[in-house]
Backbone as JSON Lines, residues from 0, in Angstrom:
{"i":0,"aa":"X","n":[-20.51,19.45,-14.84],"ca":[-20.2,20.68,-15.55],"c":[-20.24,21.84,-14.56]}
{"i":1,"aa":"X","n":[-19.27,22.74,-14.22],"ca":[-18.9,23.24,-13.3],"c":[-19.62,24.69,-14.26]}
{"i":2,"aa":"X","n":[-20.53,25.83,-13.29],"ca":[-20.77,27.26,-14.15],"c":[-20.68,28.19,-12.9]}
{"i":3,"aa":"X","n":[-20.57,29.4,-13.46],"ca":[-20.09,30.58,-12.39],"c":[-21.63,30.76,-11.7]}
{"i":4,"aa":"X","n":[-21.16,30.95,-10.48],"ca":[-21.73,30.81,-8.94],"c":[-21.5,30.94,-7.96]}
{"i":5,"aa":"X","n":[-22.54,30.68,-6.96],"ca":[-22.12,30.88,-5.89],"c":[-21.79,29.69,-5.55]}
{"i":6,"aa":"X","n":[-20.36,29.21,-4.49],"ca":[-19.7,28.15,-4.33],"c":[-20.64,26.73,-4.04]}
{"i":7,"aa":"X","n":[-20.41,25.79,-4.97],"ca":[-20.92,24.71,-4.69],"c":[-20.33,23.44,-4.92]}
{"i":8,"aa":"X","n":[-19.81,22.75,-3.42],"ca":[-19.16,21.39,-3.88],"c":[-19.41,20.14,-3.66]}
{"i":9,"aa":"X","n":[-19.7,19.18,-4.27],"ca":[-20.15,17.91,-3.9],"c":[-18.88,17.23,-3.89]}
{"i":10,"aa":"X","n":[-18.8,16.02,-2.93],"ca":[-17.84,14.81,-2.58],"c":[-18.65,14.06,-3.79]}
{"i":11,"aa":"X","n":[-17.89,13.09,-4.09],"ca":[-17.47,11.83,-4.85],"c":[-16.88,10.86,-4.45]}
{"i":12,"aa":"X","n":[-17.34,10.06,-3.75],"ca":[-16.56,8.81,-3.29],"c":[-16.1,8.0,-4.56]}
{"i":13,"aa":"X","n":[-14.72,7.53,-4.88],"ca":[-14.2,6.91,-5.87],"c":[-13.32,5.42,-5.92]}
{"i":14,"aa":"X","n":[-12.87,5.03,-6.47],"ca":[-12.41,3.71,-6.28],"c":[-10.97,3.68,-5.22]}
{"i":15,"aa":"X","n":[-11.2,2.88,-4.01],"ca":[-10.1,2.73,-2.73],"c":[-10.77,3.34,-2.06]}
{"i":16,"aa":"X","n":[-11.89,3.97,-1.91],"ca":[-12.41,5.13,-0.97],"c":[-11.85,6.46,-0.63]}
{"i":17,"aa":"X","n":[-10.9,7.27,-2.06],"ca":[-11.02,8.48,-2.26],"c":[-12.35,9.15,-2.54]}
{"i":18,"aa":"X","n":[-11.41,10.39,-2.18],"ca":[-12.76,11.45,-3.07],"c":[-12.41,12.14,-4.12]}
{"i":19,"aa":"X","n":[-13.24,12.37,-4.93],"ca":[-13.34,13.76,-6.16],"c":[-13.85,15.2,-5.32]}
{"i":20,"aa":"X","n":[-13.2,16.39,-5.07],"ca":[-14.26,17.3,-5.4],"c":[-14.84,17.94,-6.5]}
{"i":21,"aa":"X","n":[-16.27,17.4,-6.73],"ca":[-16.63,18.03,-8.11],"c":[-17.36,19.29,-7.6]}
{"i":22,"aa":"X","n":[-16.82,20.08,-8.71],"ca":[-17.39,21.71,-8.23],"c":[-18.28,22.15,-9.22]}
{"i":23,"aa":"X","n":[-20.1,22.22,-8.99],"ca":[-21.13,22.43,-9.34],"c":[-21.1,23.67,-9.78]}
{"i":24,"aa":"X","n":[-20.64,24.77,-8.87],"ca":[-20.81,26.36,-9.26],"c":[-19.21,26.59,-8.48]}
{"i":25,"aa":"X","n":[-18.62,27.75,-9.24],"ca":[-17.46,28.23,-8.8],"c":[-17.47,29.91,-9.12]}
{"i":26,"aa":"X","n":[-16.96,30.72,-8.16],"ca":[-16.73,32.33,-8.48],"c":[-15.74,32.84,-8.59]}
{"i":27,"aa":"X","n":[-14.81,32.2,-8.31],"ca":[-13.6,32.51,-7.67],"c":[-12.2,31.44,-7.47]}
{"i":28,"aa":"X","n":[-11.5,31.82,-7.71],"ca":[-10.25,30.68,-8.0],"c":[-8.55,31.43,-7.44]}
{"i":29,"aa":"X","n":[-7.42,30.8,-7.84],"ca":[-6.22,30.8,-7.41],"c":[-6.03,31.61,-9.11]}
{"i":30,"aa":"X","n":[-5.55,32.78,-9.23],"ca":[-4.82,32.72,-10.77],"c":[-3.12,33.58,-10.44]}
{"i":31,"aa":"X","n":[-2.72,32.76,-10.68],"ca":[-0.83,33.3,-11.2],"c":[-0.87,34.1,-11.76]}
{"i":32,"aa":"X","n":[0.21,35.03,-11.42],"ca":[0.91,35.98,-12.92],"c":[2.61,35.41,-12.78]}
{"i":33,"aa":"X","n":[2.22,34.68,-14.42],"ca":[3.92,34.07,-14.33],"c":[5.09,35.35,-14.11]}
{"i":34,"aa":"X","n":[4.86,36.51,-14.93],"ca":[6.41,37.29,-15.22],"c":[6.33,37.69,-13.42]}
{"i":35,"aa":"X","n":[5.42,38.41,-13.11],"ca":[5.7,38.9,-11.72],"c":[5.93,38.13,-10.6]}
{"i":36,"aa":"X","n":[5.43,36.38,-10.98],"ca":[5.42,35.57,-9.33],"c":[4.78,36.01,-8.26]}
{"i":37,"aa":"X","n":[3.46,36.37,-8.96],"ca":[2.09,36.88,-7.88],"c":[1.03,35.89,-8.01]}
{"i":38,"aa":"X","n":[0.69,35.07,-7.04],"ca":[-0.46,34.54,-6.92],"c":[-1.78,35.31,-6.12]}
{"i":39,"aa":"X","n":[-2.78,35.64,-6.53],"ca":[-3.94,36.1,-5.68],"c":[-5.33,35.32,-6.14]}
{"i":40,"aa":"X","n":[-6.1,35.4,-4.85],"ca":[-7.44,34.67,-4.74],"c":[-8.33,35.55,-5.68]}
{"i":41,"aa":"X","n":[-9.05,35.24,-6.74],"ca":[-9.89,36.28,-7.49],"c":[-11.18,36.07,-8.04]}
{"i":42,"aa":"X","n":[-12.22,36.68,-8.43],"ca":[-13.5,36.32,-9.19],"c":[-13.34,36.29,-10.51]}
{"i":43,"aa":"X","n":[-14.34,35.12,-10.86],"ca":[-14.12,34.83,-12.08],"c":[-15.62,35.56,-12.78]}
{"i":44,"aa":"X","n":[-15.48,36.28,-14.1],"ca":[-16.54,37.27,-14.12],"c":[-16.89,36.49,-15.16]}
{"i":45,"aa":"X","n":[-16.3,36.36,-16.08],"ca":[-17.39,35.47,-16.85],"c":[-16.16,34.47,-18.09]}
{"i":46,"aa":"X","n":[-16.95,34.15,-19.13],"ca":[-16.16,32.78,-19.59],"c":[-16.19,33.47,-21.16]}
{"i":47,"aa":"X","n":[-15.15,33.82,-21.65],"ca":[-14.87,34.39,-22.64],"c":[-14.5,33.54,-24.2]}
{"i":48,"aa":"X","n":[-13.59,32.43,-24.2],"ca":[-13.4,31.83,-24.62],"c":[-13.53,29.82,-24.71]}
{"i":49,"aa":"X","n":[-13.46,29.27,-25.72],"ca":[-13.17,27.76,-25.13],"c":[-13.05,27.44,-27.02]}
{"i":50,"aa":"X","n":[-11.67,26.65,-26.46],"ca":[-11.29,25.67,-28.27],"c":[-12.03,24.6,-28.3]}
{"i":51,"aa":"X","n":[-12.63,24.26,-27.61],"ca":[-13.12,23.21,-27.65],"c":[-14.82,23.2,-28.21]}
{"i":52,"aa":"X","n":[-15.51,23.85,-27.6],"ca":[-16.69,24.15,-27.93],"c":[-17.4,25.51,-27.85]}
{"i":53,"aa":"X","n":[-18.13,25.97,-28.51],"ca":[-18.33,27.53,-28.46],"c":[-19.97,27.33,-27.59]}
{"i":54,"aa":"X","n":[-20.59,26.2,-27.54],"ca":[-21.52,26.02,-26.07],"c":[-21.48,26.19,-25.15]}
{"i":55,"aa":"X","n":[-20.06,25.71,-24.94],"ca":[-19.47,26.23,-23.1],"c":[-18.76,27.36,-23.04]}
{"i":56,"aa":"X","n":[-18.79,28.16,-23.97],"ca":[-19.2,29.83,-23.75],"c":[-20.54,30.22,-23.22]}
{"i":57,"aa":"X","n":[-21.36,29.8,-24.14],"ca":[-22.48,30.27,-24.05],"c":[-23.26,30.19,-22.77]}
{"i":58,"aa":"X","n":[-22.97,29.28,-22.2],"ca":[-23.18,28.46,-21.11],"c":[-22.53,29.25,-19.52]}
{"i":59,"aa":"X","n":[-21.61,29.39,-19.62],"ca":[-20.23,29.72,-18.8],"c":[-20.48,28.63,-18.27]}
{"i":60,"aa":"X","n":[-19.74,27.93,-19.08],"ca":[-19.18,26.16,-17.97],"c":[-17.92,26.56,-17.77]}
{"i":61,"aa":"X","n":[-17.26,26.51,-16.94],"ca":[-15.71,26.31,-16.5],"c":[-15.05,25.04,-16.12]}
{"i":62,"aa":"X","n":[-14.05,24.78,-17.77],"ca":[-13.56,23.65,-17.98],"c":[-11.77,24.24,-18.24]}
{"i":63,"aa":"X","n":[-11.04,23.2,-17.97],"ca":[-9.65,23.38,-18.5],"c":[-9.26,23.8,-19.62]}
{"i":64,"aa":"X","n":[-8.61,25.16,-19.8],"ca":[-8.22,25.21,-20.76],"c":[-9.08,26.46,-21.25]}
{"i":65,"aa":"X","n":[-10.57,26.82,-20.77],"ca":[-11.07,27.86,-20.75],"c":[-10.47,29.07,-20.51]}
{"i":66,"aa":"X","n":[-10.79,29.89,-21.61],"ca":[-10.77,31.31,-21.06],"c":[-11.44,32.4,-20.57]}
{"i":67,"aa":"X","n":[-10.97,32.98,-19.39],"ca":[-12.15,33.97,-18.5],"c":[-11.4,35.36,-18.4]}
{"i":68,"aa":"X","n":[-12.25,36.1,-18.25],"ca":[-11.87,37.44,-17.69],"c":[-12.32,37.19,-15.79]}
{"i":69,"aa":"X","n":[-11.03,37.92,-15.33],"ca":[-10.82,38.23,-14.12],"c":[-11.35,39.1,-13.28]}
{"i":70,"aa":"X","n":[-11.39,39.73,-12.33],"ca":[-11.32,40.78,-11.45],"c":[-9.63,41.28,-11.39]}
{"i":71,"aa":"X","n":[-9.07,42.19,-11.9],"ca":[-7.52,42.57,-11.75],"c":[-7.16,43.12,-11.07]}
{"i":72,"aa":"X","n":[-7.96,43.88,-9.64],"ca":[-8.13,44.91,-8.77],"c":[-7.24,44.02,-7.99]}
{"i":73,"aa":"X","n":[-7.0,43.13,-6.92],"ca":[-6.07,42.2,-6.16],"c":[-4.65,42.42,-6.91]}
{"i":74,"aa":"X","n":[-4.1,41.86,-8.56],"ca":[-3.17,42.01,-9.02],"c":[-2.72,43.84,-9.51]}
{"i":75,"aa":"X","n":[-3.66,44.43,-9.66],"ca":[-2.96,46.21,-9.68],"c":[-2.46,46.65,-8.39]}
{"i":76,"aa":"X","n":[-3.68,46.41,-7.33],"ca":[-3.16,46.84,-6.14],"c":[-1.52,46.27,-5.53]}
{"i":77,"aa":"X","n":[-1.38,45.31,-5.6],"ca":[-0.24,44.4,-5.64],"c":[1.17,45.31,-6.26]}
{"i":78,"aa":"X","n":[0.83,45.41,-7.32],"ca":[1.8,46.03,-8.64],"c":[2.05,46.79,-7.71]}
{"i":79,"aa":"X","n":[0.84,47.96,-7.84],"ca":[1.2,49.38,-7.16],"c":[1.8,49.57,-6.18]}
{"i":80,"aa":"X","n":[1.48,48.26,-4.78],"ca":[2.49,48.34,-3.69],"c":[3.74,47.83,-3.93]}
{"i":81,"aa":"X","n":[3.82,47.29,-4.36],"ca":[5.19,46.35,-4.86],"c":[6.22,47.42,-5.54]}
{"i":82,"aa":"X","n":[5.45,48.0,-6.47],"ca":[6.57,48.48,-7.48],"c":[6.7,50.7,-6.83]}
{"i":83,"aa":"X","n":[5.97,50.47,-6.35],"ca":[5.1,52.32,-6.0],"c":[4.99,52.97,-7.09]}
{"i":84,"aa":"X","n":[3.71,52.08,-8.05],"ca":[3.83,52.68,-9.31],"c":[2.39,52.71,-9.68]}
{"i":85,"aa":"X","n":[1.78,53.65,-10.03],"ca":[0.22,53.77,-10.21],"c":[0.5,53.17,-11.94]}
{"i":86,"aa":"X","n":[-0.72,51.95,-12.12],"ca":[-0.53,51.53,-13.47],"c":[-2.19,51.58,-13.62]}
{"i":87,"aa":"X","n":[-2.66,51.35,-14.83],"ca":[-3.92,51.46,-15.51],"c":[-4.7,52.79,-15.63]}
{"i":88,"aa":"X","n":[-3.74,53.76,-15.53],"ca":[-4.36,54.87,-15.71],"c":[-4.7,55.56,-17.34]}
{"i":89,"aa":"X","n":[-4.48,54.63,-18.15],"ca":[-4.91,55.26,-19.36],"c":[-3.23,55.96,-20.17]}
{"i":90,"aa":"X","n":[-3.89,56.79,-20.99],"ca":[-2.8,57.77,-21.81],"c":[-2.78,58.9,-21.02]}
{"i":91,"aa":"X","n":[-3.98,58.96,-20.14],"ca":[-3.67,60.73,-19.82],"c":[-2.6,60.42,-18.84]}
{"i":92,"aa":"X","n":[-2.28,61.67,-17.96],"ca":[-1.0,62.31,-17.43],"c":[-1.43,61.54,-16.08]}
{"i":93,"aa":"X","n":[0.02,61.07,-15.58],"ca":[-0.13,60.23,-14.76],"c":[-0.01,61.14,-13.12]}
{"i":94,"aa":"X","n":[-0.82,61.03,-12.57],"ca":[-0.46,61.67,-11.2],"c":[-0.61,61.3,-9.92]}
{"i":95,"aa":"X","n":[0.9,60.44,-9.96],"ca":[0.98,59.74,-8.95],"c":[1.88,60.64,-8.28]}
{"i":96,"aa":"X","n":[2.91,61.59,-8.51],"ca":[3.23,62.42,-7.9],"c":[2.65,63.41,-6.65]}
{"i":97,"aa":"X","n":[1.33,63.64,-6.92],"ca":[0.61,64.42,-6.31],"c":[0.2,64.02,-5.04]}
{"i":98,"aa":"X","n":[0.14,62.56,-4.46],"ca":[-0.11,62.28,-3.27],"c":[1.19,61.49,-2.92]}
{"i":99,"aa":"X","n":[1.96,62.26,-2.38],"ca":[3.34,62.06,-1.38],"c":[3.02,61.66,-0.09]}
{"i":100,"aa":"X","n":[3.77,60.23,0.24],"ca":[3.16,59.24,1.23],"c":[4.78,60.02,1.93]}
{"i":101,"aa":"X","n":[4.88,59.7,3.58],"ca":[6.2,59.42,4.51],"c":[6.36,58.12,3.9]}
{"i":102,"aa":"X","n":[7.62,57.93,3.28],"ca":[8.93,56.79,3.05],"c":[10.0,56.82,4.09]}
{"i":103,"aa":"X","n":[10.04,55.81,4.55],"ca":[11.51,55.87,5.03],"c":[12.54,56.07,4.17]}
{"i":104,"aa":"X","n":[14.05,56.01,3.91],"ca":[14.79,56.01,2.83],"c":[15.11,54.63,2.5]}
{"i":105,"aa":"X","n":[14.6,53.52,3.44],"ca":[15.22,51.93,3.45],"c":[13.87,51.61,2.08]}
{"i":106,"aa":"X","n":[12.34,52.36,2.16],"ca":[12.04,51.72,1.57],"c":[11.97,52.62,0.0]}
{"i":107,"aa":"X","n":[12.34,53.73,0.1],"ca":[12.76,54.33,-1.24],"c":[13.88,53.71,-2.0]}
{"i":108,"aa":"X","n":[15.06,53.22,-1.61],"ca":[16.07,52.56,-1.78],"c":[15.48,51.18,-2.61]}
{"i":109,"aa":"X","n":[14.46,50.67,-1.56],"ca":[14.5,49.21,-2.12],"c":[13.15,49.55,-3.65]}
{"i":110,"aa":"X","n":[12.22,50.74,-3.43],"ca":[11.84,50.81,-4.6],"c":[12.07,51.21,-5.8]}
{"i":111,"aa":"X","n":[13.53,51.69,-5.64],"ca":[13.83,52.32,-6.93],"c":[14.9,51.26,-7.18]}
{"i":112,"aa":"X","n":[15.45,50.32,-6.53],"ca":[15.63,49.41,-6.85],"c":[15.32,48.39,-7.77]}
{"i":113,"aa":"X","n":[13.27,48.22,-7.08],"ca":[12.69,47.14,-8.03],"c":[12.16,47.96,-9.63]}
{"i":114,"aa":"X","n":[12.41,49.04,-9.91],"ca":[11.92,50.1,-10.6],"c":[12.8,49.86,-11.84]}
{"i":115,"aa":"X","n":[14.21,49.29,-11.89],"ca":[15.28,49.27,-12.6],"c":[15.08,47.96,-13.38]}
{"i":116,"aa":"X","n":[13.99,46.78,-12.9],"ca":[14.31,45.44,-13.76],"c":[12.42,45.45,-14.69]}
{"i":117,"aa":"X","n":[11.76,46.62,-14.1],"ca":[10.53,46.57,-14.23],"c":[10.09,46.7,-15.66]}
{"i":118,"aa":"X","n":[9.2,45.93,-16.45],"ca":[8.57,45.98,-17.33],"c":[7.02,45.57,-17.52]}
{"i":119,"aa":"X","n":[6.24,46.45,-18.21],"ca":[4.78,45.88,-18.0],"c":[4.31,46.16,-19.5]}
{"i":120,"aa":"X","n":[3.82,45.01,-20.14],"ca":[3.2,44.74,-21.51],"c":[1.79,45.9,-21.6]}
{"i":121,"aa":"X","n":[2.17,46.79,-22.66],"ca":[0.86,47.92,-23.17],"c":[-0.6,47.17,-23.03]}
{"i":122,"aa":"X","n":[-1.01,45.81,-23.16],"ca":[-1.84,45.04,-23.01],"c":[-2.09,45.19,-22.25]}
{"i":123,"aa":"X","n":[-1.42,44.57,-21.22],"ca":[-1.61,44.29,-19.59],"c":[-1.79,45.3,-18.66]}
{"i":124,"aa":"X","n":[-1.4,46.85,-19.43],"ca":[-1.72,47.75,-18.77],"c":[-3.3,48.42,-18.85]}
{"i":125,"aa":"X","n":[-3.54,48.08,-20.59],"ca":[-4.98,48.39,-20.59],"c":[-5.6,47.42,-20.25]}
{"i":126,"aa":"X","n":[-6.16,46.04,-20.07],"ca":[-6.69,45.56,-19.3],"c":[-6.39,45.36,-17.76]}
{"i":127,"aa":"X","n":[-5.57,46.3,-17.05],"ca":[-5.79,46.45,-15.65],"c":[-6.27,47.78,-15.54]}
{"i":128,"aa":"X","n":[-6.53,48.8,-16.64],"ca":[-7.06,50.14,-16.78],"c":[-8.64,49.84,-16.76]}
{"i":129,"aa":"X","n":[-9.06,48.7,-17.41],"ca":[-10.72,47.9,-17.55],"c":[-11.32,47.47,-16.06]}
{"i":130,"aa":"X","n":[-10.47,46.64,-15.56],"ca":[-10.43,46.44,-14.39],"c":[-10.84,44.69,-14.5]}
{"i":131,"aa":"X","n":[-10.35,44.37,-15.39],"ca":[-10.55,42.92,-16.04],"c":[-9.53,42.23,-16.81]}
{"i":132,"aa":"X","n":[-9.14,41.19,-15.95],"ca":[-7.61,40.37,-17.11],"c":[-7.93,39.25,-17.67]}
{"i":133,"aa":"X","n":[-7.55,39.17,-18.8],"ca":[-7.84,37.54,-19.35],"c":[-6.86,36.68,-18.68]}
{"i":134,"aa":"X","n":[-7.76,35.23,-18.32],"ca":[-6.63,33.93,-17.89],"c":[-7.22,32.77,-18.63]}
{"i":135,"aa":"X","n":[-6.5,31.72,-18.53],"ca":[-6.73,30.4,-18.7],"c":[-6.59,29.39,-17.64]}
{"i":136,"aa":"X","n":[-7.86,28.63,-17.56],"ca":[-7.98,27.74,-16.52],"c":[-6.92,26.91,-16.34]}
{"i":137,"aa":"X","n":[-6.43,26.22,-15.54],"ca":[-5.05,25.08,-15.65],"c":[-5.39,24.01,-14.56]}
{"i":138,"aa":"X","n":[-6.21,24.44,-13.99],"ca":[-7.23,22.63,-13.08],"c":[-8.11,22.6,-13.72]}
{"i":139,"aa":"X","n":[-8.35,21.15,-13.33],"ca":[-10.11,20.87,-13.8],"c":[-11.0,21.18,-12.42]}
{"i":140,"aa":"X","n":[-11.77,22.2,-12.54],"ca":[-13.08,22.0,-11.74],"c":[-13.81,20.92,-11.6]}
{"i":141,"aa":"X","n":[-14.06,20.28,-12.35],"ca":[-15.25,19.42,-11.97],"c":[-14.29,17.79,-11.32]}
{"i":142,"aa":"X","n":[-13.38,17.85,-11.47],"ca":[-12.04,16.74,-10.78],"c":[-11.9,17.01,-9.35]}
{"i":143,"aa":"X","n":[-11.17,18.58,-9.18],"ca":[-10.61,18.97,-8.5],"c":[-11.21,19.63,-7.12]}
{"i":144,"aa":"X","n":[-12.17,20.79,-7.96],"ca":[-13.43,21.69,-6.88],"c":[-12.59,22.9,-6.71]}
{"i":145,"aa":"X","n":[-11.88,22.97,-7.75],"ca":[-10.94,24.37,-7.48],"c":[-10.73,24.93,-9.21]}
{"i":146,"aa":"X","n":[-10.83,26.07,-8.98],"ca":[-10.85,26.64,-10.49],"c":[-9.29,27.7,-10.4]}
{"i":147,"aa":"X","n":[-8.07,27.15,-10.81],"ca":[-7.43,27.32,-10.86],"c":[-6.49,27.88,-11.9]}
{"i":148,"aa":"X","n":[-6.0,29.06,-12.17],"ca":[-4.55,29.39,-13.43],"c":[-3.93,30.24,-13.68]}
{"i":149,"aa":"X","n":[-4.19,30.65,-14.43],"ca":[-2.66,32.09,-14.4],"c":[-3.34,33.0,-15.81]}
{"i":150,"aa":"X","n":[-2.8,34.15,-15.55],"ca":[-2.89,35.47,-16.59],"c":[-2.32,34.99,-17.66]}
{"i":151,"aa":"X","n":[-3.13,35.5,-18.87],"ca":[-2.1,35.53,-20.34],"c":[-1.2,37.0,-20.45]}
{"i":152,"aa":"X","n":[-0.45,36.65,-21.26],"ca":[0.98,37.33,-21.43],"c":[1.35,36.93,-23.02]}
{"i":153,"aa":"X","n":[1.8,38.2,-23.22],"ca":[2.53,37.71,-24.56],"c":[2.27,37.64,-25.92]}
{"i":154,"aa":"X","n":[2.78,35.98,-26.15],"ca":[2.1,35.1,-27.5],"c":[0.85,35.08,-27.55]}
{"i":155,"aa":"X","n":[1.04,34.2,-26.07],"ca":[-0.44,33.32,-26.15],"c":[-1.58,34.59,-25.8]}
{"i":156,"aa":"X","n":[-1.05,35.38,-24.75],"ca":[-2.49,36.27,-24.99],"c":[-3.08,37.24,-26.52]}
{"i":157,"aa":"X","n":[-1.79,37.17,-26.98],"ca":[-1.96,37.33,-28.74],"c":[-2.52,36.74,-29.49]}
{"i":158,"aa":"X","n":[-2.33,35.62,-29.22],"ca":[-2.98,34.25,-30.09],"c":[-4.65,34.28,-29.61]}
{"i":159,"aa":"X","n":[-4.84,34.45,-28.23],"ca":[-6.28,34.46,-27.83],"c":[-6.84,35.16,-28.38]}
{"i":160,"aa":"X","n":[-6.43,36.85,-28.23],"ca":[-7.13,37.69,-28.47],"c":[-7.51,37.63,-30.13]}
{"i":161,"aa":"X","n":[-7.06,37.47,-30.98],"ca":[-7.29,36.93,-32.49],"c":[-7.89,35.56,-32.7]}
{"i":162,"aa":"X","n":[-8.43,34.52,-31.91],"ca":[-9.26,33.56,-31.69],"c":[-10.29,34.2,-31.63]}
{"i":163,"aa":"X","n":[-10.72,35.38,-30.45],"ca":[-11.84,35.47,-30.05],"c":[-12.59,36.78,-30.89]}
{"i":164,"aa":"X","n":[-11.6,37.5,-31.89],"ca":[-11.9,37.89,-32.98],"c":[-12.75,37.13,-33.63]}
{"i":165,"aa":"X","n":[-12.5,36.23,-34.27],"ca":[-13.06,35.51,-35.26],"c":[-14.86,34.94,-35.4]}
C-alpha cells in the first residue's frame, strides 16, 4: 500500500527473474493535462477521493484510480509562458498589462497566434487561482513505483466534484 512520503522503493524479484517496483511512500509523480499536451513532474498533496473505499482516503494510500489534489504552480507557470497570459488571478482586474517584458515581434506574432485557438475551463482557472488541481491516478504504485496521471477536465471533473460532495 503505497502513502504520501518521502520517496520509498523496494525491488520485488518476480517470476523469470523480473522485478516489481513497489512504491512504499510516493510525493510526487508524472501528471498530464490532456487539452493542453503538457506533461510536468509534480507533488502530490494529498488524497481526496477513492470509489473504491473511503479508508484509503483516510489513510492517503495511493492506488489507481484515486483522486488527489496537485501542486498546479509547474502547469500555470507553463500556461503563462506558453500562452503570455497571466491565469488564476481571481475576478478582480487582471494586470498583466502593467509589467511589459522586450518581445521580439517573431515572438509576439507566434503569441497572438496561440491566443486565437485558446480556451481555459472557469474550473480550471479557479483551481490554478488555489494553487491546487484535482487528478486521477492512471499507474499503479505499488506495481509500478511511479505514481502516475493526468488533470480532470470537464465531465469527469464534474462527476468528481459531486462524488466528493456527497
Amino acid at each position: 500500500m503505497t502513502k504520501i512520503g518521502e520517496k520509498r522503493i523496494t525491488t520485488v524479484r518476480t517470476r523469470g527473474g523480473n522485478k516489481k517496483f513497489r512504491a512504499l511512500r510516493l510525493d510526487s509523480g508524472n501528471f498530464s493535462w490532456g487539452t493542453e499536451v503538457c506533461t510536468r513532474k509534480v507533488r502530490v498533496l494529498d488524497v481526496k477521493y477513492n470509489a473504491s473505499n473511503n479508508e484509503l482516503v483516510r489513510t492517503k494510500t495511493l492506488v489507481k484510480g484515486a483522486i488527489v489534489l496537485i501542486d498546479a504552480h509547474p502547469f500555470k507557470s507553463w500556461y503563462e509562458s506558453h500562452y503570455g497570459v497571466k491565469i488564476g488571478q481571481g475576478k478582480g482586474p487582471a494586470e498583466a498589462d502593467s509589467e511589459e517584458t522586450k518581445q521580439s515581434e517573431h515572438v509576439k506574432r507566434k503569441l497572438a497566434a496561440r491566443q486565437k485557438g485558446r480556451t481555459l475551463e472557469e474550473v480550471i482557472d479557479s483551481q490554478m487561482a488555489s494553487g491546487r488541481l484535482l487528478a486521477k491516478i492512471t499507474s499503479r504504485p505499488g506495481q509500478s513505483g511511479r505514481c502516475d496521471g493526468q488533470i480532470l477536465e470537464g465531465a469527469e471533473l464534474a462527476f468528481y466534484q459531486k462524488q466528493m460532495k456527497h
